[in-house]
C-alpha positions in Angstrom: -75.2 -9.0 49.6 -71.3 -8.6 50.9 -69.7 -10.9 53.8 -66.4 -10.0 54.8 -66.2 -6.9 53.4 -65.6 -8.2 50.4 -67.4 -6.2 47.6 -70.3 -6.8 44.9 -72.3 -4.8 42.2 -75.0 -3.1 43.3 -78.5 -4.9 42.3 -79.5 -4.0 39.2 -83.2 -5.0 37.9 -83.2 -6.0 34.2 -85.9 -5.7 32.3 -85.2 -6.8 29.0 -82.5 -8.7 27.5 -82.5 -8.8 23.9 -81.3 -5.6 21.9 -84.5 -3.9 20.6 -85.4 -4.3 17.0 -84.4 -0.9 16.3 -81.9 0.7 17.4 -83.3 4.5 17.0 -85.7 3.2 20.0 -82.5 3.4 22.1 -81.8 6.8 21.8 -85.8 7.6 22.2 -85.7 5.4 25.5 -82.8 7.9 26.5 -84.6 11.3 25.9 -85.6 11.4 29.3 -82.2 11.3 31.1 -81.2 13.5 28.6 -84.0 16.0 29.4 -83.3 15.5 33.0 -79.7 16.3 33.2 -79.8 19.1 30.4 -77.4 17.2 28.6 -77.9 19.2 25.1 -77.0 22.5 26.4 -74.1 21.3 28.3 -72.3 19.6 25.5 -72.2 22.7 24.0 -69.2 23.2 26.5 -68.1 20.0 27.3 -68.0 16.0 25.9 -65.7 15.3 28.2 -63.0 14.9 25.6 -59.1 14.8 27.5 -60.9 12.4 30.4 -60.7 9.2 31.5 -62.9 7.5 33.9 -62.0 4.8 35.4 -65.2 1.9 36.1 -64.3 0.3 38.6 -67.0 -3.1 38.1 -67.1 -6.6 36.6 -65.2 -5.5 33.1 -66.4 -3.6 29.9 -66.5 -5.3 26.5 -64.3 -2.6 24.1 -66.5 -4.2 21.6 -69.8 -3.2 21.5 -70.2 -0.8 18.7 -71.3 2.1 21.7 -67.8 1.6 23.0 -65.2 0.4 20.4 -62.3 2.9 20.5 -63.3 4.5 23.7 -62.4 1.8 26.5 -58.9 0.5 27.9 -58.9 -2.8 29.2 -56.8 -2.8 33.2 -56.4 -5.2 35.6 -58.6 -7.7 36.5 -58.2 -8.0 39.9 -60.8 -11.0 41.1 -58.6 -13.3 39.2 -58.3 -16.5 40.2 -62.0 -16.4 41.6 -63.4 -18.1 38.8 -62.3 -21.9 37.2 -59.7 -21.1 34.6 -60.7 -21.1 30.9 -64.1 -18.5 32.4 -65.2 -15.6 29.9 -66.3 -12.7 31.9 -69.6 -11.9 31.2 -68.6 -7.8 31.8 -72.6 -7.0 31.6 -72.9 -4.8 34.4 -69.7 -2.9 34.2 -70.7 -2.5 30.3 -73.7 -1.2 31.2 -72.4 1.4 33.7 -69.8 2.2 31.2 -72.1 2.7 28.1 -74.2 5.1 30.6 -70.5 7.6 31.0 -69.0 7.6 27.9 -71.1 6.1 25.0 -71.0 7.3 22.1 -73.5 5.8 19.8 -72.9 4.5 16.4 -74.1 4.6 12.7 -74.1 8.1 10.9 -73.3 10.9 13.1 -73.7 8.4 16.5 -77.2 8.9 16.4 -78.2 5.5 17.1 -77.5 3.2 19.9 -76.7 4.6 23.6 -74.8 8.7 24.2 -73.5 8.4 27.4 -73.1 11.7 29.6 -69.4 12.4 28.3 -69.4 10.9 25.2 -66.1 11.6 24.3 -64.3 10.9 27.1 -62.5 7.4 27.8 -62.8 4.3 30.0 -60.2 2.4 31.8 -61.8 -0.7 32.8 -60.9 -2.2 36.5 -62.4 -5.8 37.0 -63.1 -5.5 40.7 -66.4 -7.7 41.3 -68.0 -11.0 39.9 -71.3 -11.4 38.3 -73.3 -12.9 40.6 -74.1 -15.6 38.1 -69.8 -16.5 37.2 -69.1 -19.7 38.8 -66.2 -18.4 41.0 -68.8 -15.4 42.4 -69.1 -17.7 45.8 -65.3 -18.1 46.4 -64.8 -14.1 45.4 -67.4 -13.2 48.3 -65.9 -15.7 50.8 -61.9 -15.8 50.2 -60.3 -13.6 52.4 -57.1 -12.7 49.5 -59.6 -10.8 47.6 -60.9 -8.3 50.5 -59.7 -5.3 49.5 -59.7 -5.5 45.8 -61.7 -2.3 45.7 -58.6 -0.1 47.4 -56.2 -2.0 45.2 -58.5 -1.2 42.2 -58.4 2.3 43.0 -54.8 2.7 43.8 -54.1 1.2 40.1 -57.1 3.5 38.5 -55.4 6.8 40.1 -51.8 5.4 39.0 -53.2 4.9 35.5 -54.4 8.3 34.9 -57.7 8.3 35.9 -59.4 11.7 36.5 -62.7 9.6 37.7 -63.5 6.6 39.5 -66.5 5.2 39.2 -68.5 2.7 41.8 -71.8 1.5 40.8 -70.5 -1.3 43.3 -71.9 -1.6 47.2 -70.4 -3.2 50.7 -71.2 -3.3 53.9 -68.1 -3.0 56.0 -65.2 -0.7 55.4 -61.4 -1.1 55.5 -58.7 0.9 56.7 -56.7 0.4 53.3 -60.0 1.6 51.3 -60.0 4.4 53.3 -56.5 5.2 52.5 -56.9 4.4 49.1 -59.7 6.8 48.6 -57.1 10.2 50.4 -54.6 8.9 48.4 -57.0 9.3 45.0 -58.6 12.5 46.4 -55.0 13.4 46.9 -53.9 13.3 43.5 -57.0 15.2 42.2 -58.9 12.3 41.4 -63.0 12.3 41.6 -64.6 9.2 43.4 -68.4 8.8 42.9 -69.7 5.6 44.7 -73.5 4.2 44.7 -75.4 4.6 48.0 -76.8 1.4 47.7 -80.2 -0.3 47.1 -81.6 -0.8 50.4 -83.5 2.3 51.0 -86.9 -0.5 50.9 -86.0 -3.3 53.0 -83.2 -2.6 55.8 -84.6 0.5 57.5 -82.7 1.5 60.8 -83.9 3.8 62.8 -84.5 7.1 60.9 -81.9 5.8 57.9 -81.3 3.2 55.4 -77.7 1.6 55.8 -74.9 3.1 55.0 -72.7 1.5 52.1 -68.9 2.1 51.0 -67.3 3.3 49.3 -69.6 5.9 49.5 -70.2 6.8 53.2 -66.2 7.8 53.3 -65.7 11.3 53.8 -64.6 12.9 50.0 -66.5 10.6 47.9 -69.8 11.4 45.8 -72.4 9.4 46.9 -75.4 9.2 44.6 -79.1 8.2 45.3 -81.1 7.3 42.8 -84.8 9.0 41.7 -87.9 8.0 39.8 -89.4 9.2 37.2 -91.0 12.0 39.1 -87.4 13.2 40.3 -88.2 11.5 43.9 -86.0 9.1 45.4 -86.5 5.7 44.4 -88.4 3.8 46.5 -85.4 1.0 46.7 -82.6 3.8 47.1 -80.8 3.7 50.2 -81.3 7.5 52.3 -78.5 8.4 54.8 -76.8 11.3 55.3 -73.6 10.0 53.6 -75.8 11.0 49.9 -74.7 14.3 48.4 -76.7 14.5 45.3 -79.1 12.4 43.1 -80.0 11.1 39.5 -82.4 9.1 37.8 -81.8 5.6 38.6 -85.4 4.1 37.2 -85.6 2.6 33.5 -82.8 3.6 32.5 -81.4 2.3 29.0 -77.5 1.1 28.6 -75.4 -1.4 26.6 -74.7 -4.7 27.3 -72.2 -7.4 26.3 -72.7 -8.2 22.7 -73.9 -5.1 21.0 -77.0 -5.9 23.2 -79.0 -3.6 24.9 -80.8 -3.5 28.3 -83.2 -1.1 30.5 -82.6 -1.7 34.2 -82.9 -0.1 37.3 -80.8 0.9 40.9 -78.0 3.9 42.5 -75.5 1.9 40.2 -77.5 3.5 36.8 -77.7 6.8 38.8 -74.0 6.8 39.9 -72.6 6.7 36.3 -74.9 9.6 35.4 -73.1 11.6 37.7 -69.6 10.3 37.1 -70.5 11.2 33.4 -70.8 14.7 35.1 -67.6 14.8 37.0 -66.1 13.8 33.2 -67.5 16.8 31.5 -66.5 18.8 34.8 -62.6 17.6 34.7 -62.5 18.2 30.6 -63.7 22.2 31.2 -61.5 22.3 34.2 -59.0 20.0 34.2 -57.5 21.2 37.5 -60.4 21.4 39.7 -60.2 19.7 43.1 -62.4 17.0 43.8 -64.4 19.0 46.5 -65.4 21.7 44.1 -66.1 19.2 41.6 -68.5 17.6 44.2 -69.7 21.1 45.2 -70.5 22.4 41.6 -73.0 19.3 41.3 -74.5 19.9 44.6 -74.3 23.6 44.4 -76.6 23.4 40.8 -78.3 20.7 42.0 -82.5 20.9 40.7 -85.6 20.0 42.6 -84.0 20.3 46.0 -85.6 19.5 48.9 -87.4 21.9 51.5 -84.7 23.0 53.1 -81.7 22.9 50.9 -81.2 19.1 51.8 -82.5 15.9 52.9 -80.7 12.2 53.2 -83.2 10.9 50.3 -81.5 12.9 47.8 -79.1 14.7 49.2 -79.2 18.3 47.8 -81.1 17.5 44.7 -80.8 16.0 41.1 -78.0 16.5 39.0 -78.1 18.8 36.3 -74.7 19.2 33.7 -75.4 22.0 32.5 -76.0 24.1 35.5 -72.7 22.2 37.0 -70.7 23.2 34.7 -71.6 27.2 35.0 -70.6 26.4 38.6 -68.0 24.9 38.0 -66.7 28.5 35.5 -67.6 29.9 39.1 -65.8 28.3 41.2 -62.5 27.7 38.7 -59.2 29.0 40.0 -60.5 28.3 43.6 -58.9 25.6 45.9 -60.5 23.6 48.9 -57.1 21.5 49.7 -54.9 21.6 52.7 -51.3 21.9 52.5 -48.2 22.0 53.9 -46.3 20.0 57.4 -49.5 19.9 59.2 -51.4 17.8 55.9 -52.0 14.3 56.2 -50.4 12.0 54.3 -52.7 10.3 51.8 -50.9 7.4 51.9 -51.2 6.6 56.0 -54.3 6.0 57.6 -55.4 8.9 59.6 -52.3 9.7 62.6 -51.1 6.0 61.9 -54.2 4.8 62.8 -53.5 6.1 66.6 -56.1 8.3 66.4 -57.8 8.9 70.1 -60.5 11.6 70.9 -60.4 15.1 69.5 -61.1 18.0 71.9 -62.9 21.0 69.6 -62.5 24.0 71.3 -64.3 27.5 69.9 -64.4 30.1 71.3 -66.9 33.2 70.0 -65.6 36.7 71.3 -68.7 38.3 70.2 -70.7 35.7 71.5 -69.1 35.8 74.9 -69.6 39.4 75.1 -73.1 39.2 74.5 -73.9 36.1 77.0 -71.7 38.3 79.6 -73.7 41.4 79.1 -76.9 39.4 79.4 -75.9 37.6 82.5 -74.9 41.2 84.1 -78.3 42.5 83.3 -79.4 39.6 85.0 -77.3 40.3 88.1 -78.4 43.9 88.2 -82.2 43.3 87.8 -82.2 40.5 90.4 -80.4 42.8 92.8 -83.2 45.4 91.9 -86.1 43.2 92.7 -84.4 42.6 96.0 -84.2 46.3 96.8 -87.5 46.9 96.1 -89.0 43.8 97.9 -86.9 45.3 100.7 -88.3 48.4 100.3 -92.2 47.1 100.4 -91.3 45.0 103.3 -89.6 48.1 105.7 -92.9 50.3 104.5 -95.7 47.4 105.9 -93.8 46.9 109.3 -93.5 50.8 109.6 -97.8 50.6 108.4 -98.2 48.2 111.4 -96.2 50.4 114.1 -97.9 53.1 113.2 -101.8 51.3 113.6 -100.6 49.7 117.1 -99.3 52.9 118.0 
């Protein structure tokens, strides 16, 4: 799927192509997401108006009637990939962006495709091809456009963005994604990335690969479930996932005022971006990690234990994130002062050797002392006595030869 690090959307099956003959049967093919997330009770708090999301993907049409008002149209930056005079086709990035911030259409917005936040906005970052554009080849091959993804994000953070999403999959990671990503975190920004969609072909060991940007450390990674809230059989299962959401026929908007049903972690990552939006709207100065632990923290059907690498520590649910989220308000999870990192640097200028961890439990050591003395003492006991026994037969023998 990815050669040089370079990145690409993450596979997404399409089921149908042509917009359905009514478009009240979009909203019906919805209910289920809608069920699932508790989307109803948590717009009663939150839309996600104030918000913008950043989609980081191949481009959103501001067109479609879903969208039209809703998206800003950034920087592409795969230009020059494709032969001059190419219209983007923007269907998957529409369709990831229709799932976050849709907001229907016709009389009250009833009809067509509600995204999670629908009244939040989109600031579209061209960062991938469609694999059927003409210049898709040369944008997975030409070394200039490796690390679109970190300039992508750089721009989305410096464009207001309060989200970044990436329904978008690689194989390799890069030092200046990595820095890209602290320097988002840095500014409050939340990142949710796809795990990918080779959880049914690419097992290693115990775990499905790991894909970036969502194995690096502070982004939301997001599996994707079935219809039975179990992870997707083509969902990749590492323990880089922090939460799940459904990710299997799931209905969005394509180019055109078109709609489409499709499949993959790229449908269940905008879910939970739609989340973070809703999230950052309520609480508009919450960190990133407490954004990321309100949606784990209320997460529903979680596995035995608390976690697992399927689906990391359940399915997302809005409305019980955002009563986390009232909880943990006011709190901060974010280091500061001259012993921070800089965002902007890779980790210790990219010197970085091993790190020694050193703890030391007092209580623990007192206990483990106490123990071993007890140990001391009885083995110094048994020897007494085994002295003891031993002087008694000799003196038992002396006696009988006497």
């Amino acid at each position: 799927m990815l050669r040089r690090g370079v990145v690409g959307a993450v596979a997404v099956a399409l089921l149908f192509t042509a917009p359905p003959a009514d478009a009240d049967d979009v909203r019906g093919g919805q209910e289920a997401v809608i069920k699932t997330l508790a989307l109803t009770q948590a717009w009663r708090v939150s839309k996600g108006a104030g918000v913008t999301v950043a989609v980081l993907d191949s481009g959103v049409d501001p067109r479609h009637r879903d969208l039209v008002g809703s998206v800003r149209v950034g920087r592409d930056f795969t230009e020059g990939a494709n032969p001059p005079g190419v219209t983007p086709s923007r269907l998957h990035g529409t369709y990831m962006a229709s799932l976050i911030a849709g907001h229907g259409h016709g009389p009250q917005g009833k009809r067509g495709i509600i995204g999670v936040a629908p009244e939040a906005d989109v600031l579209s970052v061209r960062v991938i091809l469609e694999d059927e554009e003409p210049g898709f080849r040369e944008f997975n091959s030409a070394e200039r456009f490796e690390n679109v993804v970190a300039r992508g994000i750089r721009y989305a953070v410096d464009e207001g963005a309060d989200v970044i999403n990436m329904s978008i999959s690689k194989e390799l990671a890069t030092r200046e994604e990595r820095a890209a990503i602290r320097y988002a975190i840095s500014k409050g920004v939340v990142l949710v990335a796809a795990a990918g969609n080779e959880g049914d072909r690419k097992i290693v060991g115990d775990y499905a690969p790991y894909s970036y940007p969502a194995a690096f450390p502070g982004v939301v990674s997001v599996g994707a479930t079935d219809r039975r809230l179990r992870r997707a059989t083509f969902s990749n299962w590492n323990s880089s996932v922090l939460v799940a959401a459904p990710g299997v026929d799931i209905m969005g908007a394509g180019p055109g005022d078109e709609y489409w049903v499709g499949r993959g972690t790229s449908q269940a990552t905008a879910l939970v971006s739609g989340i973070a939006a809703l999230i950052k709207a309520r609480y508009p100065d919450m960190s990133p990690p407490l954004v990321a632990r309100a949606m784990a923290d209320s997460a529903v059907d979680r596995p035995p234990g608390g976690y697992d690498t399927a689906t990391g520590f359940g399915v997302v649910n809005a409305a019980r994130a955002l009563t986390q989220a009232s909880r943990l308000a006011g709190h901060t999870e974010a280091a500061g002062g001259d012993e921070a990192q800089d965002p902007a640097l890779p980790l210790a200028g990219g010197q970085a050797g091993p790190v020694d961890v050193v703890v030391r439990d007092e209580r623990h050591v007192m206990v483990s002392a106490a123990v071993a003395a007890a140990a001391a003492i009885g083995a110094l006991a048994s020897l007494a006595v085994i002295f003891v026994l031993v002087r008694r037969v000799r003196r038992a023998h002396i006696s009988q030869d006497a």
